[in-house]
VMD Tcl script that builds the backbone (N, CA, C; Angstrom):
set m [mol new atoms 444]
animate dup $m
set s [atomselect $m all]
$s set {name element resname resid chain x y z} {
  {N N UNK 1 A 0.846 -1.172 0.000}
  {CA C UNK 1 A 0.000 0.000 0.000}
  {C C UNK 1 A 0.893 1.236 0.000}
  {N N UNK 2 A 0.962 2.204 -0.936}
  {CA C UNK 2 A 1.324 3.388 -1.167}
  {C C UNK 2 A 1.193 4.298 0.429}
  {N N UNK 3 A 1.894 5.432 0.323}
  {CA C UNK 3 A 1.825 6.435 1.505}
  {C C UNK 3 A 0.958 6.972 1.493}
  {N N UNK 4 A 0.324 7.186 0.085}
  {CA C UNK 4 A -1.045 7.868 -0.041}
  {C C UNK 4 A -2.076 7.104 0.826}
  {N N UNK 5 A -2.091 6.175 0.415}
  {CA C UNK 5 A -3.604 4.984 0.759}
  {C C UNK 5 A -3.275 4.894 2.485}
  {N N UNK 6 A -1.590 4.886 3.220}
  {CA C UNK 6 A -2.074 4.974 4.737}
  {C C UNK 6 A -2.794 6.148 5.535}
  {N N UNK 7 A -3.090 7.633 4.712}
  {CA C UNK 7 A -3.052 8.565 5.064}
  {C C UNK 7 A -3.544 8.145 6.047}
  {N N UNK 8 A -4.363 8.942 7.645}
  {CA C UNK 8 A -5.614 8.532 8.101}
  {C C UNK 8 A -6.853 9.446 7.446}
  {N N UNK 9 A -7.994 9.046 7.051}
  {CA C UNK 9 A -8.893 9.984 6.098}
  {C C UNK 9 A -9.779 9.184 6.761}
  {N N UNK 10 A -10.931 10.108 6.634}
  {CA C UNK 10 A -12.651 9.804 7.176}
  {C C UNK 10 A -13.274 10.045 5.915}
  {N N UNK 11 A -13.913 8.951 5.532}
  {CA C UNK 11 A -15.083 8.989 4.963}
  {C C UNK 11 A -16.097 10.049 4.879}
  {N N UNK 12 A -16.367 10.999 3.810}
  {CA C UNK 12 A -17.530 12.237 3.746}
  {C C UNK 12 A -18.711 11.922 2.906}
  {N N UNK 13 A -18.317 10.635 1.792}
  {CA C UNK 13 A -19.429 10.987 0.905}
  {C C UNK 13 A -18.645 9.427 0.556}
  {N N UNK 14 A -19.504 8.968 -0.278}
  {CA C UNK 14 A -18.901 7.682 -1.429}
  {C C UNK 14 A -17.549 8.317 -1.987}
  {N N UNK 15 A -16.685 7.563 -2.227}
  {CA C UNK 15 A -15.672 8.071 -2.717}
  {C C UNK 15 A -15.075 9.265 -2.658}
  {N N UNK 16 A -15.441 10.056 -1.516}
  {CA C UNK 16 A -14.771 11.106 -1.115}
  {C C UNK 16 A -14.233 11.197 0.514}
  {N N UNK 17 A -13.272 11.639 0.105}
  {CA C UNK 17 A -12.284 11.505 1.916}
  {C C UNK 17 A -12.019 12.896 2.330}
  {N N UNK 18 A -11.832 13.213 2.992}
  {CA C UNK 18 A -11.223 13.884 4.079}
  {C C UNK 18 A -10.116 14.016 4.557}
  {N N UNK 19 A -9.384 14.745 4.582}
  {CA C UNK 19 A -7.919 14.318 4.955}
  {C C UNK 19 A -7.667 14.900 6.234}
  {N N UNK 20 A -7.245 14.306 6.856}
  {CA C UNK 20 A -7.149 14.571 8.680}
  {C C UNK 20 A -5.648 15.790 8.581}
  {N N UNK 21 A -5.457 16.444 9.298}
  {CA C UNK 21 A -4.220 17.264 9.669}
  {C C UNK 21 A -3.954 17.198 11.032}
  {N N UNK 22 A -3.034 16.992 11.099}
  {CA C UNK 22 A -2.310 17.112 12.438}
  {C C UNK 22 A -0.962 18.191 13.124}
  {N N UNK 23 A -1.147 19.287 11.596}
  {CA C UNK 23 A 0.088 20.193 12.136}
  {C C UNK 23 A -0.238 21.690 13.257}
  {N N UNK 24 A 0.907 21.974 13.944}
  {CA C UNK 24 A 0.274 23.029 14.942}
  {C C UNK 24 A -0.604 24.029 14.367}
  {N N UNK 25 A -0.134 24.165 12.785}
  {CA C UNK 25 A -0.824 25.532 12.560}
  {C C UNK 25 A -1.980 25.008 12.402}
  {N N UNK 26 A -2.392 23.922 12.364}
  {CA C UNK 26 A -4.154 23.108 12.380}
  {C C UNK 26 A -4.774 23.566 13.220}
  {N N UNK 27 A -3.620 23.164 14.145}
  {CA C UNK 27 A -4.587 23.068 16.162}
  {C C UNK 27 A -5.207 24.777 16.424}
  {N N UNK 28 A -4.304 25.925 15.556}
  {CA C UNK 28 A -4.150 26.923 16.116}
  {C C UNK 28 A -5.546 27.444 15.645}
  {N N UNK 29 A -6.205 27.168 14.174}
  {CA C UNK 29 A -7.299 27.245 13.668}
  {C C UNK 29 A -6.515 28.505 12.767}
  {N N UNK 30 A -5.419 28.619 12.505}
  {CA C UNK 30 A -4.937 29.537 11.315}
  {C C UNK 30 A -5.488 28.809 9.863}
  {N N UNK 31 A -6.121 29.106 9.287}
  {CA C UNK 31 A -6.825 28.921 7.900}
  {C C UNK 31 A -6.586 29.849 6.712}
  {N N UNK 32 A -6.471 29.904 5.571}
  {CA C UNK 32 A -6.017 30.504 4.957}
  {C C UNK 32 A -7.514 31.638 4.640}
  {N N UNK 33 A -7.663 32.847 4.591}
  {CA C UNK 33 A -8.703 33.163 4.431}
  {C C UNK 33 A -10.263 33.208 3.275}
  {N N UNK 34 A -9.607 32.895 2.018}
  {CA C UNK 34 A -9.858 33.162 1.092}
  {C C UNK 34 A -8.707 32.567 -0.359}
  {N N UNK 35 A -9.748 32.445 -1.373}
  {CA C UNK 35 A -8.830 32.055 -2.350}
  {C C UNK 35 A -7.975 33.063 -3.231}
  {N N UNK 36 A -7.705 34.011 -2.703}
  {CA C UNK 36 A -6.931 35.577 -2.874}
  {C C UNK 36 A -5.436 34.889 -2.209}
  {N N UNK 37 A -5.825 34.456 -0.849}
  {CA C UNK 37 A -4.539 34.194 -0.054}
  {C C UNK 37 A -4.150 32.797 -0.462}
  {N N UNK 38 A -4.966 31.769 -1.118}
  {CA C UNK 38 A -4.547 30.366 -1.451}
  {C C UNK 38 A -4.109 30.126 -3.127}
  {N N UNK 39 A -4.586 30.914 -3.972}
  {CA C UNK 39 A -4.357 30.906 -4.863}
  {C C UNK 39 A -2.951 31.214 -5.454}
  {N N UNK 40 A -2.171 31.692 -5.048}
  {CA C UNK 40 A -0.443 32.073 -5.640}
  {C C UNK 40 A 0.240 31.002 -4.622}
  {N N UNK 41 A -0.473 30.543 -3.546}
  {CA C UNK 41 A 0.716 29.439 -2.942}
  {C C UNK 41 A 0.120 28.076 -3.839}
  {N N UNK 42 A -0.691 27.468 -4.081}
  {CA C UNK 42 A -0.778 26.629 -4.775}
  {C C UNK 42 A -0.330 26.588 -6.172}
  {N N UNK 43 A -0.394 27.908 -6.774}
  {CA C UNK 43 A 0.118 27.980 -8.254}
  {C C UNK 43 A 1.544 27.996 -8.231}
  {N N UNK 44 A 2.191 28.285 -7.316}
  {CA C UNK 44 A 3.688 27.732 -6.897}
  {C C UNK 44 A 4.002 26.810 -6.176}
  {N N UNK 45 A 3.212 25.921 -5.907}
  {CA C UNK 45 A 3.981 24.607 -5.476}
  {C C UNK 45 A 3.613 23.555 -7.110}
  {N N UNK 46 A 2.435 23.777 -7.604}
  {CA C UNK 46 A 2.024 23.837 -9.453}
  {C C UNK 46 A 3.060 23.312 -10.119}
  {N N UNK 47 A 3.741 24.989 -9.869}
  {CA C UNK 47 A 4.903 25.442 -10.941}
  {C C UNK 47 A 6.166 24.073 -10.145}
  {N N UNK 48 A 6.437 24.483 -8.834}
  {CA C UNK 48 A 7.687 23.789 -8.336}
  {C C UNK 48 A 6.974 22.274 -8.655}
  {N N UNK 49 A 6.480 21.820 -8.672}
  {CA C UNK 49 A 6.058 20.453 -9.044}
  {C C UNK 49 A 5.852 20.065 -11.098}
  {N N UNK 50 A 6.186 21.042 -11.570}
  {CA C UNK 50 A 6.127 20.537 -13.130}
  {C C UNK 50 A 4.800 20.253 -13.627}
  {N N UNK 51 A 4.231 21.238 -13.326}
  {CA C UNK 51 A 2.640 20.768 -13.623}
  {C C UNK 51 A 2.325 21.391 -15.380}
  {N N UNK 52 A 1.838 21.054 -16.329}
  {CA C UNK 52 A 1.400 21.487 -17.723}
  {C C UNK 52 A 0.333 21.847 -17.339}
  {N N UNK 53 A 0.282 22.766 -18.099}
  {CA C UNK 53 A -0.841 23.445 -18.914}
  {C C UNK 53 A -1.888 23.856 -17.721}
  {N N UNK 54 A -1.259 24.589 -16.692}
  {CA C UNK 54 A -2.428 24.983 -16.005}
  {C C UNK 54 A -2.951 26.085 -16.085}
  {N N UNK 55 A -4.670 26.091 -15.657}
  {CA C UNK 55 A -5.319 27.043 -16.257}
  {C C UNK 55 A -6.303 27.489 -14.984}
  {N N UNK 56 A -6.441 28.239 -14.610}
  {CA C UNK 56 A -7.369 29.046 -13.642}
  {C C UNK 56 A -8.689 29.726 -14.287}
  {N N UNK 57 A -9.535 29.536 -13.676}
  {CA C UNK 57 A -11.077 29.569 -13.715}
  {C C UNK 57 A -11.466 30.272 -12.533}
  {N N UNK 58 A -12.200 31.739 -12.648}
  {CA C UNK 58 A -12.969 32.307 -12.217}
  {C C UNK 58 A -14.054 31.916 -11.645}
  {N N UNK 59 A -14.583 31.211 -10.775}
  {CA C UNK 59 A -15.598 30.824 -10.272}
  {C C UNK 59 A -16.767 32.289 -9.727}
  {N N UNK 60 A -16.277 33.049 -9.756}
  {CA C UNK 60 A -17.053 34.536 -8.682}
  {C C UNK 60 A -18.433 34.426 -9.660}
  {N N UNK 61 A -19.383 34.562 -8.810}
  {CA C UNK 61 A -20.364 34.292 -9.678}
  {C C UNK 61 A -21.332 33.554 -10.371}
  {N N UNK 62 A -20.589 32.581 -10.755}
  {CA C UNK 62 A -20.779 31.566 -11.256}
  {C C UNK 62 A -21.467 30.152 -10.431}
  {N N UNK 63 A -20.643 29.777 -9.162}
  {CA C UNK 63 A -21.204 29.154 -8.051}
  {C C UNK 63 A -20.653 29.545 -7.005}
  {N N UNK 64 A -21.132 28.797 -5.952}
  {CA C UNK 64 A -20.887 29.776 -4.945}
  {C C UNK 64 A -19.872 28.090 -4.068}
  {N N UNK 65 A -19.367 26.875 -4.490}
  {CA C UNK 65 A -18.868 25.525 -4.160}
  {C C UNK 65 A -17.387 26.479 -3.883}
  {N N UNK 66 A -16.938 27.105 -5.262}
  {CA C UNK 66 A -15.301 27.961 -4.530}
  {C C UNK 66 A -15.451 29.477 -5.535}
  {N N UNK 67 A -14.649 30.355 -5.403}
  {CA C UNK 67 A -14.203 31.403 -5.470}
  {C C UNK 67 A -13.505 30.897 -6.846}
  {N N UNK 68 A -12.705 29.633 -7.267}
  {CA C UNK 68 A -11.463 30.148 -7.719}
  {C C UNK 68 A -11.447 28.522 -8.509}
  {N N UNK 69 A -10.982 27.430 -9.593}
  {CA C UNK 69 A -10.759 25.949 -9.844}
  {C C UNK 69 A -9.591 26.034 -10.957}
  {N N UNK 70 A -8.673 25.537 -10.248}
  {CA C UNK 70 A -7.695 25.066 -11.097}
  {C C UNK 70 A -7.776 24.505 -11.858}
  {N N UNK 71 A -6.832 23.870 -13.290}
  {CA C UNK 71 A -6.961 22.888 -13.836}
  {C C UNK 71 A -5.839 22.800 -14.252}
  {N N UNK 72 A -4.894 21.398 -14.315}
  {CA C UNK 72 A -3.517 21.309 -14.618}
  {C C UNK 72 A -3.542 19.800 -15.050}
  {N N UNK 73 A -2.128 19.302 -15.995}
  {CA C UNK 73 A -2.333 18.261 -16.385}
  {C C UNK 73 A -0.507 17.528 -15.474}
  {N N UNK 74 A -0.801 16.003 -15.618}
  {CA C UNK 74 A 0.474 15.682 -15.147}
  {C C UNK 74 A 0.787 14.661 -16.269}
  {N N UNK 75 A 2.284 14.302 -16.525}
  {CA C UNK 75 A 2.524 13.531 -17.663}
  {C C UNK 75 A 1.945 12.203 -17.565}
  {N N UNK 76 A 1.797 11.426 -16.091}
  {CA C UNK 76 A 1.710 10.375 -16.242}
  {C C UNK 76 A 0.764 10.200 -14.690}
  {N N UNK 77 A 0.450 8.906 -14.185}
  {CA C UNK 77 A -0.563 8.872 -12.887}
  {C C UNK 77 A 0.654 8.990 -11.997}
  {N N UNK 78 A 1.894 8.483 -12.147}
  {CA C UNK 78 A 2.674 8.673 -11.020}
  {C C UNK 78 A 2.775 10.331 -10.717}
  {N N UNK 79 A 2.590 10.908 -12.110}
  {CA C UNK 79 A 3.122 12.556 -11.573}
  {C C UNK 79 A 1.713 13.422 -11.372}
  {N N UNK 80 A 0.507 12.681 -11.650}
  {CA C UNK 80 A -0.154 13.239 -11.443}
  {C C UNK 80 A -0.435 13.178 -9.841}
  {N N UNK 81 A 0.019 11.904 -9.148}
  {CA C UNK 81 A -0.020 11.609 -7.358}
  {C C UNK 81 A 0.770 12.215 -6.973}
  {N N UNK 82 A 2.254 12.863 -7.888}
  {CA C UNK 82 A 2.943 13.432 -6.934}
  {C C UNK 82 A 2.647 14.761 -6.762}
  {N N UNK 83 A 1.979 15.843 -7.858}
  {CA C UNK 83 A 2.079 16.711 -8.424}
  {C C UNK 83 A 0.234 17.522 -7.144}
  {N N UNK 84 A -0.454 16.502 -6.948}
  {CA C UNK 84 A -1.480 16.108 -5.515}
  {C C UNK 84 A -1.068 15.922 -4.428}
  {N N UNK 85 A -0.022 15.071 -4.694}
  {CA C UNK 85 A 0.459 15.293 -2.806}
  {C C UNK 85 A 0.956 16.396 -2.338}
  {N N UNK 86 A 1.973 17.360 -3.292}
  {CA C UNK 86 A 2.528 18.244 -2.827}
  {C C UNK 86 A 1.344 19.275 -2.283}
  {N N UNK 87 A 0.824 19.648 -3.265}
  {CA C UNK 87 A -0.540 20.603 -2.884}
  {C C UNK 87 A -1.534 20.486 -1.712}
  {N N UNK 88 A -1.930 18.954 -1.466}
  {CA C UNK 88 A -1.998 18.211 -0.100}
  {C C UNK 88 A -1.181 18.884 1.023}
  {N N UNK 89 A 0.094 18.697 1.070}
  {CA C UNK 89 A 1.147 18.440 1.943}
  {C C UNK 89 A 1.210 20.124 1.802}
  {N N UNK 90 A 1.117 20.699 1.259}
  {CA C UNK 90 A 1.186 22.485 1.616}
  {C C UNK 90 A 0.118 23.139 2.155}
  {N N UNK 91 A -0.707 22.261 1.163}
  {CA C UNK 91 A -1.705 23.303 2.368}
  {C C UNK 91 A -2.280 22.695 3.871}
  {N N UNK 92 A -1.463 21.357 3.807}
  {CA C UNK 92 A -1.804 21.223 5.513}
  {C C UNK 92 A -0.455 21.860 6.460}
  {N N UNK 93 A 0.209 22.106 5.976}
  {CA C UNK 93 A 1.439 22.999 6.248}
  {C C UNK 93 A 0.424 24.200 6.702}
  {N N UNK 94 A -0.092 24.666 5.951}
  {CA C UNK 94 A -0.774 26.010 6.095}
  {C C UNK 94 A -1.539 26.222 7.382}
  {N N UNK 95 A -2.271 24.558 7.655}
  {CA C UNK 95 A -3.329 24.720 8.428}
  {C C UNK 95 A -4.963 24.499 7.762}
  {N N UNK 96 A -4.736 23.831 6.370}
  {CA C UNK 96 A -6.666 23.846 6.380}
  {C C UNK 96 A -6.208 22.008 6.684}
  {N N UNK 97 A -7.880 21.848 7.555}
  {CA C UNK 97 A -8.188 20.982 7.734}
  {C C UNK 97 A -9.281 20.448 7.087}
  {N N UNK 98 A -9.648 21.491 6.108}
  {CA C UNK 98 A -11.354 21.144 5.653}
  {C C UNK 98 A -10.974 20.541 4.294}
  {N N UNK 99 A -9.663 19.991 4.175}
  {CA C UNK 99 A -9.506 19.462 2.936}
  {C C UNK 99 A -10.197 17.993 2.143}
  {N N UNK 100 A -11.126 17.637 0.800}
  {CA C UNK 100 A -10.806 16.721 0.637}
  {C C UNK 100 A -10.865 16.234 -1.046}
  {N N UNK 101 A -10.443 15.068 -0.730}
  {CA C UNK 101 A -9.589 14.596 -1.869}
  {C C UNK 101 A -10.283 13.210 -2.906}
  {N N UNK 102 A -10.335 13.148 -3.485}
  {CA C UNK 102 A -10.980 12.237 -4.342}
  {C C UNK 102 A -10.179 11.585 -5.821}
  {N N UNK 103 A -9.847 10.804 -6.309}
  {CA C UNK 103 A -8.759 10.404 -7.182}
  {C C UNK 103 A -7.604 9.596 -6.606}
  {N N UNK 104 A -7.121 9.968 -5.455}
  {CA C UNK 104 A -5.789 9.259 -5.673}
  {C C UNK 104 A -5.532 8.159 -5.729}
  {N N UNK 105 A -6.145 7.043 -5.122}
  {CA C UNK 105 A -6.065 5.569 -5.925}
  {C C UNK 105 A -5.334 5.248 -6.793}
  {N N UNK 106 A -6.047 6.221 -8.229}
  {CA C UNK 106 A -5.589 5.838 -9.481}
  {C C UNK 106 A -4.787 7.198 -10.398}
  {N N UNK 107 A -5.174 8.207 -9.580}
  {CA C UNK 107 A -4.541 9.473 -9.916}
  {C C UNK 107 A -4.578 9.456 -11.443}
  {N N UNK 108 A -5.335 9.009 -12.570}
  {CA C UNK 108 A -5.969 9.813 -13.377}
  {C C UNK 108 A -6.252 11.167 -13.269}
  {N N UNK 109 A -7.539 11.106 -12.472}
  {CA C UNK 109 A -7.873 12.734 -12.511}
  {C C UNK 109 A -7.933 12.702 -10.656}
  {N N UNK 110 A -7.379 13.977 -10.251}
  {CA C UNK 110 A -7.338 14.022 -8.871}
  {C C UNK 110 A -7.660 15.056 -8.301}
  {N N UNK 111 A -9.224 15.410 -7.650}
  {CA C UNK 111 A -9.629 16.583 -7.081}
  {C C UNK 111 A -9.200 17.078 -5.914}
  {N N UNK 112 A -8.984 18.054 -5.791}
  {CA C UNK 112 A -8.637 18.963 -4.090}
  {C C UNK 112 A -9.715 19.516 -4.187}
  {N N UNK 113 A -10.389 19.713 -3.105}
  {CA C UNK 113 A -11.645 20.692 -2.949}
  {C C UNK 113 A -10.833 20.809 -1.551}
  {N N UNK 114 A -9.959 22.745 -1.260}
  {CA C UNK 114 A -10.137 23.093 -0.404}
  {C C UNK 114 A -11.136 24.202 0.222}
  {N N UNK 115 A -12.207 24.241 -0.607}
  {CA C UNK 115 A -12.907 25.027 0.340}
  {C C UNK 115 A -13.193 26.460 -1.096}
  {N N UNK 116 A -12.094 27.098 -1.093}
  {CA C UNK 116 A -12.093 28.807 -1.699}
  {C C UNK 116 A -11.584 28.078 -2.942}
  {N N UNK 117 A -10.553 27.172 -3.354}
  {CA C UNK 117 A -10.195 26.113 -4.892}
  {C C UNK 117 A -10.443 25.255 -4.275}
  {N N UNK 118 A -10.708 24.946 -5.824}
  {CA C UNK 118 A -10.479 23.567 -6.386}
  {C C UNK 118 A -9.568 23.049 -6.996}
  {N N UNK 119 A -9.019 22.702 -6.917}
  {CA C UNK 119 A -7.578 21.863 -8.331}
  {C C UNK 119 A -7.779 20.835 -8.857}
  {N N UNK 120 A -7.677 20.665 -9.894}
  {CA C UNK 120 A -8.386 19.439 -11.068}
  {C C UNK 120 A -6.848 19.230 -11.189}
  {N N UNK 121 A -6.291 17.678 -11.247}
  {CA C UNK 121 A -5.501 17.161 -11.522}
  {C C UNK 121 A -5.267 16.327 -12.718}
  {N N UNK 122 A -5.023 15.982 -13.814}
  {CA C UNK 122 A -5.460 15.322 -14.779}
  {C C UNK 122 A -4.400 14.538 -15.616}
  {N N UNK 123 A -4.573 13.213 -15.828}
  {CA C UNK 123 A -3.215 13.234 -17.227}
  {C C UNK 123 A -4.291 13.649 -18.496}
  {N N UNK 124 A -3.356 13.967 -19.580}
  {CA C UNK 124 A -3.469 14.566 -20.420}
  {C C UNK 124 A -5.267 14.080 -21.433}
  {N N UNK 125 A -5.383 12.770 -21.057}
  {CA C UNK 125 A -6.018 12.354 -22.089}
  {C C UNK 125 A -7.187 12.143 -21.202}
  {N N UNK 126 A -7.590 12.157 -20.143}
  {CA C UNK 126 A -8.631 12.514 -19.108}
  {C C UNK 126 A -9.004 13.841 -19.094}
  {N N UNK 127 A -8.067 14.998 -19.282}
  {CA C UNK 127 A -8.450 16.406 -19.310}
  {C C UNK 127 A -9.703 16.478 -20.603}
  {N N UNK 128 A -8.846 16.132 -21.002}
  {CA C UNK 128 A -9.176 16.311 -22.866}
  {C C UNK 128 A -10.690 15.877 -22.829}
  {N N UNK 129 A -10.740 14.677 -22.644}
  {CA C UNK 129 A -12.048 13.653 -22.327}
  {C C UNK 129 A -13.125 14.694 -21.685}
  {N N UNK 130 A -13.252 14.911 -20.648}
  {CA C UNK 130 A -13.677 15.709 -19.447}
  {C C UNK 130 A -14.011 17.388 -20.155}
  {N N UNK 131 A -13.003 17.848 -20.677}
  {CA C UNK 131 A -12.597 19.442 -20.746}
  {C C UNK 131 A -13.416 20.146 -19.836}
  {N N UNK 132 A -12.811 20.500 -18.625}
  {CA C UNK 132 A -13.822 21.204 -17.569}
  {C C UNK 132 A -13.632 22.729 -18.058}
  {N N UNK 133 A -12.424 23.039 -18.468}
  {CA C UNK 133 A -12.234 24.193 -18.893}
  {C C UNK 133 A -13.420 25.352 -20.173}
  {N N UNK 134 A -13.552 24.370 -20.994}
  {CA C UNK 134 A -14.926 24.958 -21.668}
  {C C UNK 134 A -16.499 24.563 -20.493}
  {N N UNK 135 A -16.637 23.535 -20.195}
  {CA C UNK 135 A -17.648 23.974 -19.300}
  {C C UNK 135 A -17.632 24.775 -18.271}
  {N N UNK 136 A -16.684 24.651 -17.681}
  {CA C UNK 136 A -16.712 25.906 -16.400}
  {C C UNK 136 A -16.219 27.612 -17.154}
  {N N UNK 137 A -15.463 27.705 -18.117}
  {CA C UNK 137 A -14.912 28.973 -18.832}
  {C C UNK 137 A -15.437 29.252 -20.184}
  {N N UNK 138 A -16.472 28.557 -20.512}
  {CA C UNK 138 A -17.159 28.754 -21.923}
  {C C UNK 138 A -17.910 29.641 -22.303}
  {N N UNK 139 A -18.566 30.396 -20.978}
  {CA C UNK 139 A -19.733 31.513 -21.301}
  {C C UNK 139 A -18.777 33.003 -21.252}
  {N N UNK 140 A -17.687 32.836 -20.547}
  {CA C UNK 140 A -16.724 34.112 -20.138}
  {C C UNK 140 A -15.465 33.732 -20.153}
  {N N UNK 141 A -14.995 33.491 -22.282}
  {CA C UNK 141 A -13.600 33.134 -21.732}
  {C C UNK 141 A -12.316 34.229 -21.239}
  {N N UNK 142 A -13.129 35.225 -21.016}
  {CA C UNK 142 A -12.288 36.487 -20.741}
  {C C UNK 142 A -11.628 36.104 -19.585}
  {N N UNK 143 A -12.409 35.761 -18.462}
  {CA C UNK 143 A -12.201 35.500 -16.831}
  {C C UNK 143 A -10.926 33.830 -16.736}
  {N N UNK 144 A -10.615 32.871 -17.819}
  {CA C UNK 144 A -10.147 31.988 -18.345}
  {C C UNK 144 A -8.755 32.132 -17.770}
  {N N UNK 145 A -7.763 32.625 -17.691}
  {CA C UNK 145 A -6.462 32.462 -17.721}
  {C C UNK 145 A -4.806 31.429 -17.713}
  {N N UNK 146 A -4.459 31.379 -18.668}
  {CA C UNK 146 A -3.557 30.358 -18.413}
  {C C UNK 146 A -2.692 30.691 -17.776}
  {N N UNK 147 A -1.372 29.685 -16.943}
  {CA C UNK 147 A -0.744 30.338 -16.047}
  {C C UNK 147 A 0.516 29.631 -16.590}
  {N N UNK 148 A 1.672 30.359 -16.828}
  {CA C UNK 148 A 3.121 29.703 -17.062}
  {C C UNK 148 A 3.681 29.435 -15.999}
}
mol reanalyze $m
mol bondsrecalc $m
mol representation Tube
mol addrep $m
């Protein structure tokens, strides 16, 4: 069994987990406030992790689930688990506890729902399949942005 699969995680929904935190800045209830303050630390751990083709989506408006949904591709399922854990592993660094996670098993496609983002994890030919990017950025591709 992978490091992923010992995490400890609680059950929220069918196929959706929870990921437990245990770091001080957890206990302290420091949370990141908003996806203003979460959004440039995740798009740099993204970048430091080799992530393609990621693309940010405007949510304001639109629903009210987050503020903000990533979308990035990884070359392969191994880099798409690693390219998830890191983002995992930072923002419990941070302190959210309300994180959860869905995909990693098979890390095809691998959701973060923290709360203010989302991050869509994807290999290439699951994105494609899926394209969340025209459904969620199709009516306003102004608000769309890709990120180098």
């Amino acid at each position: 069994m992978c490091a992923r699969c010992r995490e400890d995680t609680k059950l929220t929904r069918p196929g959706l987990r929870e990921v437990e935190t245990t770091s001080p800045i957890a206990a302290t209830g420091s949370i990141e406030p908003d996806a203003g303050a979460s959004l440039p630390l995740i798009l740099g751990v993204l970048d430091d992790s080799k992530a393609e083709e990621t693309v940010v989506i405007d949510l304001a408006g639109k629903t009210t689930l987050a503020d903000a949904m990533i979308v990035t591709s990884g070359r392969s399922n191994r880099h798409v688990g690693s390219i998830a854990d890191h983002v995992i592993e930072m923002l419990k660094e941070r302190g959210r506890k309300d994180l959860r996670v869905e995909g990693l098993p098979h890390c095809d496609w691998v959701l973060i729902d923290a709360g203010d983002v989302i991050v869509h994890v994807f290999r290439p030919e699951v994105r494609h399949f899926y394209n969340l990017e025209k459904m969620w950025g199709g009516d306003r591709p102004g608000e769309q942005r890709a990120v180098s």
